[in-house]
N, CA and C of each residue as an Amber inpcrd file, in Angstrom:
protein
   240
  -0.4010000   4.9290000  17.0390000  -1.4950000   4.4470000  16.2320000
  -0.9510000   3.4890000  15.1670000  -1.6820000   2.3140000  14.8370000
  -1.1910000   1.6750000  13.8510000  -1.3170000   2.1290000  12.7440000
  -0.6510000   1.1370000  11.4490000  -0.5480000   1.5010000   9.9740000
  -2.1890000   0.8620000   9.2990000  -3.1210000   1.6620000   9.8420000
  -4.2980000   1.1190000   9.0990000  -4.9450000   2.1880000   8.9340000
  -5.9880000   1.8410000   8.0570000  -7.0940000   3.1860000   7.7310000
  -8.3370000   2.6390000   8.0370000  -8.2290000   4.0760000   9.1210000
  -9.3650000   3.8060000  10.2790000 -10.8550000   3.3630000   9.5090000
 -11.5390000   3.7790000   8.1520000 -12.5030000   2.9080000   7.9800000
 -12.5900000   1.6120000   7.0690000 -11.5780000   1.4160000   6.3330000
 -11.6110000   0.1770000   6.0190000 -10.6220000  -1.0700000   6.3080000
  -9.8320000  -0.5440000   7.4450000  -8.9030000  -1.3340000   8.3080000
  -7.9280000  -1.9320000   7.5700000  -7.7120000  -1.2910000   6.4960000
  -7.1250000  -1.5530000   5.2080000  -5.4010000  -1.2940000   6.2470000
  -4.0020000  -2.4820000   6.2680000  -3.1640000  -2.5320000   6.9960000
  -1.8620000  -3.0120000   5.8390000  -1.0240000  -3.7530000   6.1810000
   0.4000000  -3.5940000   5.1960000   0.5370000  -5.1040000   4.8020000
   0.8810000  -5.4050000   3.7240000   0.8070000  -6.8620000   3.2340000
   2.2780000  -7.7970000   3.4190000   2.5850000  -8.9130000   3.5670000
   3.7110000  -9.7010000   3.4370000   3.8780000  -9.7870000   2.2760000
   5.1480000 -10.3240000   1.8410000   5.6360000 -11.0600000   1.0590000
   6.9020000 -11.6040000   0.7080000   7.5040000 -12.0380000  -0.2720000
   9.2490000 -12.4570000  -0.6740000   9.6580000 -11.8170000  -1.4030000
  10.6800000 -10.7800000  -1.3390000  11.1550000 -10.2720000  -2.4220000
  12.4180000 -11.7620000  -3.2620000  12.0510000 -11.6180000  -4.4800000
  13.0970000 -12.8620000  -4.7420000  14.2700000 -12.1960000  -5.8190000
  15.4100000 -12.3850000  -5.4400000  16.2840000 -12.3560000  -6.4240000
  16.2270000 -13.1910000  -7.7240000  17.3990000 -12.8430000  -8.3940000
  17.9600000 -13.0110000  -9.6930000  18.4800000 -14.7330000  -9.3340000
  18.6480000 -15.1230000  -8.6470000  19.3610000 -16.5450000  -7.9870000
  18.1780000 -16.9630000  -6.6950000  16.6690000 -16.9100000  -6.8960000
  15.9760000 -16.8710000  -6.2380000  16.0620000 -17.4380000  -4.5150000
  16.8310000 -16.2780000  -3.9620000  16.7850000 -16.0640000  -2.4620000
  15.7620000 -15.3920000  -2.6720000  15.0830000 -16.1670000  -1.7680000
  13.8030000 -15.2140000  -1.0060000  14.2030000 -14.4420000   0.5120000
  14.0020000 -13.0530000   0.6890000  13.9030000 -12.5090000   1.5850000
  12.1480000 -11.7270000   1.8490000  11.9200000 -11.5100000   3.1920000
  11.1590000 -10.9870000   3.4130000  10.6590000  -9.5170000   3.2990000
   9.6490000  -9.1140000   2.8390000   9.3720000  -7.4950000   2.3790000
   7.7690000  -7.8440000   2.7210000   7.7100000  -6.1010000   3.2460000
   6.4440000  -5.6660000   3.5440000   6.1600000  -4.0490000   2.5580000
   4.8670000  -4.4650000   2.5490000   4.0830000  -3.7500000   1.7210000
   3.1020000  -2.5900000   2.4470000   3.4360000  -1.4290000   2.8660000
   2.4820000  -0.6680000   3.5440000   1.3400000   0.1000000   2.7940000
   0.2540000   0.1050000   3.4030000  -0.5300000   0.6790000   3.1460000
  -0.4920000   2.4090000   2.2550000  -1.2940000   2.5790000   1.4880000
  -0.9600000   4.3020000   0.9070000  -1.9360000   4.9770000   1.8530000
  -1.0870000   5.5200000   3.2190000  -1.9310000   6.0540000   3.9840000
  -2.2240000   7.5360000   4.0320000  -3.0920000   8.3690000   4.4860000
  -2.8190000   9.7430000   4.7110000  -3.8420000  10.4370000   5.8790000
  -3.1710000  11.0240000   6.4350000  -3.8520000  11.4700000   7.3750000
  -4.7020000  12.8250000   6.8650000  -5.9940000  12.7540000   6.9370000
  -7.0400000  14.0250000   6.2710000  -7.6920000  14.4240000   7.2210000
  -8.2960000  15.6730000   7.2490000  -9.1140000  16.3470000   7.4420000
 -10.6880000  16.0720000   6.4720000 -11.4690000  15.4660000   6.8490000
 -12.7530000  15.5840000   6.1820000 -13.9950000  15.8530000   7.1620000
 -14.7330000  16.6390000   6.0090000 -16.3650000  17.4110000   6.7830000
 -17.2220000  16.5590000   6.8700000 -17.5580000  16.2710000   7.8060000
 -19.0100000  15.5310000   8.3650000 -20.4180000  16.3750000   7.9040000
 -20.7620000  16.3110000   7.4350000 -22.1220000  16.8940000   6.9010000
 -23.0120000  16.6970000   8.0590000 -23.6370000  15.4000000   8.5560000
 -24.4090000  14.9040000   9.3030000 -23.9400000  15.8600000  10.6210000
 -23.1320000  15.6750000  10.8380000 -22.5840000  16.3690000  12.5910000
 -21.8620000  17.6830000  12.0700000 -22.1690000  18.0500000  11.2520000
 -21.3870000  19.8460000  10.5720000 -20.2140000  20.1390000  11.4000000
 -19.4020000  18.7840000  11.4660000 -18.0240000  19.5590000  11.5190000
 -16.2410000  18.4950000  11.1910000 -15.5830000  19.2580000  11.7170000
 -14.7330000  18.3230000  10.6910000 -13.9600000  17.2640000  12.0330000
 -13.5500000  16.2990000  10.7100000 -13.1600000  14.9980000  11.4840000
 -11.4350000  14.9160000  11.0750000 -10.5000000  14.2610000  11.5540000
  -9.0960000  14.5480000  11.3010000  -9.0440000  12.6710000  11.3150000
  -8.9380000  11.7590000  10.0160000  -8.5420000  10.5150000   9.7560000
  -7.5880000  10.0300000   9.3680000  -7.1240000   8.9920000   9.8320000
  -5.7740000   7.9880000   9.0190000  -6.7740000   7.3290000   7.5390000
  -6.6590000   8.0370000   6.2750000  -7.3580000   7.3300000   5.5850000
  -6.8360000   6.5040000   4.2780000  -6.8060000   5.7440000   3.6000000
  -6.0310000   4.8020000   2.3690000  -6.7070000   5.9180000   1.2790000
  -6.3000000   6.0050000   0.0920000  -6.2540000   6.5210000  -0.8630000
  -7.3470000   6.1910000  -1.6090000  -7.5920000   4.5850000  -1.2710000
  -8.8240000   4.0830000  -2.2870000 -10.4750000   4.5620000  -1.0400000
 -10.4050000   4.6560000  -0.0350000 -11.2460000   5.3950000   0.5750000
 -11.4000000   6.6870000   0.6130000 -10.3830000   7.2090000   0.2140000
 -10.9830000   8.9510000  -0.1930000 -11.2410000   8.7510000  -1.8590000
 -11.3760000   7.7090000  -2.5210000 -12.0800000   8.2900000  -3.7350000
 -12.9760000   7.5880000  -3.4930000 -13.4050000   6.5750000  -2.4220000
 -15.0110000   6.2380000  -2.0930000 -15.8080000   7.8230000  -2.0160000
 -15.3500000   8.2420000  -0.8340000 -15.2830000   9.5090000   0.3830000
 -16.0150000  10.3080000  -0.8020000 -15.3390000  10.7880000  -2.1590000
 -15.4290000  12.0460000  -2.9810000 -16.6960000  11.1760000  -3.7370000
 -16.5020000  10.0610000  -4.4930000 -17.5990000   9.4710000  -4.6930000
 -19.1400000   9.6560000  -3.7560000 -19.1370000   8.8090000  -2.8890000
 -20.1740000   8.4290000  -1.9350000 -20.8160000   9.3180000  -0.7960000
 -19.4630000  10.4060000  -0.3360000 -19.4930000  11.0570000   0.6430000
 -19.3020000  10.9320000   1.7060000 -19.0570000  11.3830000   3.5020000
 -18.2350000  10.3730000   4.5860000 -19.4760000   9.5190000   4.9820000
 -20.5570000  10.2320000   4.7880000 -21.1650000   9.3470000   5.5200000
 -21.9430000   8.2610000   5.5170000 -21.9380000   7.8690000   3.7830000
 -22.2630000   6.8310000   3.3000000 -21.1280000   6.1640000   3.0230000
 -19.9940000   6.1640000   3.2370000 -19.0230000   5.5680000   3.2700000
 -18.8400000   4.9820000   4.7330000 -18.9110000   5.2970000   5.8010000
 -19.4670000   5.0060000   7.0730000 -20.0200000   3.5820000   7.1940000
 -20.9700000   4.4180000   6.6600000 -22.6430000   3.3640000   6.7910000
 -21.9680000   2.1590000   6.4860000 -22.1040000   1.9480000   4.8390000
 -21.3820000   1.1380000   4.5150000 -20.1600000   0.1030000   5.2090000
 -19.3340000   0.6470000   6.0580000 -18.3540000  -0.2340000   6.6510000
 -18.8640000  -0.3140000   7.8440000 -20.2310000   0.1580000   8.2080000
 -20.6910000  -0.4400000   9.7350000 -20.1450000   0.0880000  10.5020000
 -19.7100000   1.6110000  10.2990000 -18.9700000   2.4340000  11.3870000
 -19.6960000   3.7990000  11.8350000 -19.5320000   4.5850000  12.9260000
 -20.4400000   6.0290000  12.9350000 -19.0730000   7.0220000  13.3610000
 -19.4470000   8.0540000  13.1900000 -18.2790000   8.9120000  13.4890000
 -17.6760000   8.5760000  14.6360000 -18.9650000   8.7450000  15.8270000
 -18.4670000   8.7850000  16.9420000 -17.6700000   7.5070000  17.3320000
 -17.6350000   6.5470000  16.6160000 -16.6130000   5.5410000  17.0070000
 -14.6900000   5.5140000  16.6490000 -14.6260000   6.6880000  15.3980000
 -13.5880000   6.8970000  15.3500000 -13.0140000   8.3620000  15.8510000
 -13.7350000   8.7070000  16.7280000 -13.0300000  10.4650000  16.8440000
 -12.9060000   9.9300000  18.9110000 -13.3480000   9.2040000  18.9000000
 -13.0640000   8.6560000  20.5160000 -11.8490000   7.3940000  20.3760000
């Protein structure tokens, strides 16, 4: 599975790390991912996600399934 979170496809950034004598080398930036367990209310049962950190304080905010809605996604598209 890739380094993304399955609802906001949120993935790992480029960039240059630059020295003191500005060599630029290349560095990547990964995502703050975590894999959770969260309850589906709508379908009463639980779902197991790759999710970013700033989507579980949507999640606790909003709840899963207006967090969903919102990104134009339904359960059943991420548990298949």
């Amino acid at each position: 599975m890739s380094r993304k979170c399955q609802i906001s496809k949120k993935g790992s950034q480029r960039g240059c790390n630059i020295s003191h004598s500005h060599n630029k080398t290349l560095k990547r930036w990964d995502a703050n991912l975590h894999w959770k367990r969260l309850y589906d209310s709508e379908t009463k049962r639980w779902v197991r996600l790759k999710v970013s950190t700033r989507i579980l304080r949507t999640i606790d905010r909003k709840g899963l399934a207006a967090t969903l809605r919102e990104n134009g996604l339904k359960i059943q598209d991420l548990t298949n």
